[in-house]
KOLZANU-442484 format. One record per residue (C-alpha): residue number from 0; z, x, y; residue in three letters. Coordinates in steps of 0.05 Angstrom, whole numbers. Example, Ala and Ser with C-alpha at 12.3 -4.5 7.8 and 13.67 -1.06 7.14 Angstrom:
2
{0,{156,246,-90},"ALA"};
{1,{143,273,-21},"SER"};
This chain:
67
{0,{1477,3191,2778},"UNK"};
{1,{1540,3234,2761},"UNK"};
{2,{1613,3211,2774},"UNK"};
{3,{1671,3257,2769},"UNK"};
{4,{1743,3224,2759},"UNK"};
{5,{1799,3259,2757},"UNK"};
{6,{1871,3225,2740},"UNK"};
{7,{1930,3264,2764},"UNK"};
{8,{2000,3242,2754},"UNK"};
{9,{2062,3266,2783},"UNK"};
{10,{2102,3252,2714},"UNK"};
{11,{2104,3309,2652},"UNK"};
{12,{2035,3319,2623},"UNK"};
{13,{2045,3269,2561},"UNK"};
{14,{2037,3214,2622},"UNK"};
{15,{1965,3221,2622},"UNK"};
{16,{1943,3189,2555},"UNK"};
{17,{2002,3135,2576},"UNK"};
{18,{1950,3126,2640},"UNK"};
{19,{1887,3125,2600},"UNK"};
{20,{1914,3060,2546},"UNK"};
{21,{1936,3022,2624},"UNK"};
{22,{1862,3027,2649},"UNK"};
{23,{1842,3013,2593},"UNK"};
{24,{1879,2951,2584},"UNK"};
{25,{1858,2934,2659},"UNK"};
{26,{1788,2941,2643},"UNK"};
{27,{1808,2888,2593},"UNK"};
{28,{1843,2840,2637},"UNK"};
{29,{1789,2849,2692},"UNK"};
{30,{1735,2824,2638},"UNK"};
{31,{1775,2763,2612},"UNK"};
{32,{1786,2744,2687},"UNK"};
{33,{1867,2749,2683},"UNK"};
{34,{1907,2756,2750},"UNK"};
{35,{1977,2786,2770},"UNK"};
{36,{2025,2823,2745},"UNK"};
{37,{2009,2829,2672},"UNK"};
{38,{2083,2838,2639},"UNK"};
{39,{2054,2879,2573},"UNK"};
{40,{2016,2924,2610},"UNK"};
{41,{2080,2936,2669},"UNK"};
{42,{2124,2942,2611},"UNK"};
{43,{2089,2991,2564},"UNK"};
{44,{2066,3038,2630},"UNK"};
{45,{2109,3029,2688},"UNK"};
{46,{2179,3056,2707},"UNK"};
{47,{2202,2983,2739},"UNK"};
{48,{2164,2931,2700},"UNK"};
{49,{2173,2854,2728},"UNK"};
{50,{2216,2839,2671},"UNK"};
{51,{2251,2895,2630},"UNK"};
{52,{2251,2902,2548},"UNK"};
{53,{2258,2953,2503},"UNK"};
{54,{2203,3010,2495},"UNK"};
{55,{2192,2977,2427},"UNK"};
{56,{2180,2907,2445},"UNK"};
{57,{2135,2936,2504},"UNK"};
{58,{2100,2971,2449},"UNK"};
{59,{2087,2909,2412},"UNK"};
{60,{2071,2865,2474},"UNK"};
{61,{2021,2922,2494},"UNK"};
{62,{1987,2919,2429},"UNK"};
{63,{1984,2850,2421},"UNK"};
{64,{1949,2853,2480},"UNK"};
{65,{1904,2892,2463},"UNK"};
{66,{1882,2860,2401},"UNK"};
């Protein structure tokens, strides 16, 4: 079985690898069974997050996800 993805966004091209870390962090919340709007995730990769912080503390939120 072959599947071809492609992501496209409509942003400048440094966007993509922005796109890439949020599916991967979805893959994450998907496998630890976590629901809604995920605030580190919206902050560090969306335009209008649910609640708004600096790009830093997204940053940090999005890594501490992560880990």
């Amino acid at each position: 079985m072959k599947i071809d993805l492609k992501f496209q966004t409509v942003d400048a091209p440094n966007a993509g690898s922005v796109l890439f870390d949020v599916v991967r962090a979805l893959k994450l919340a998907l496998t630890t069974k976590q629901k809604g709007a995920l605030e580190p995730i919206c902050a560090y990769g969306f335009k209008r997050p649910p609640k708004i912080v600096s790009l830093e503390e997204a940053d940090t939120q999005f890594k501490k996800f992560l880990a």
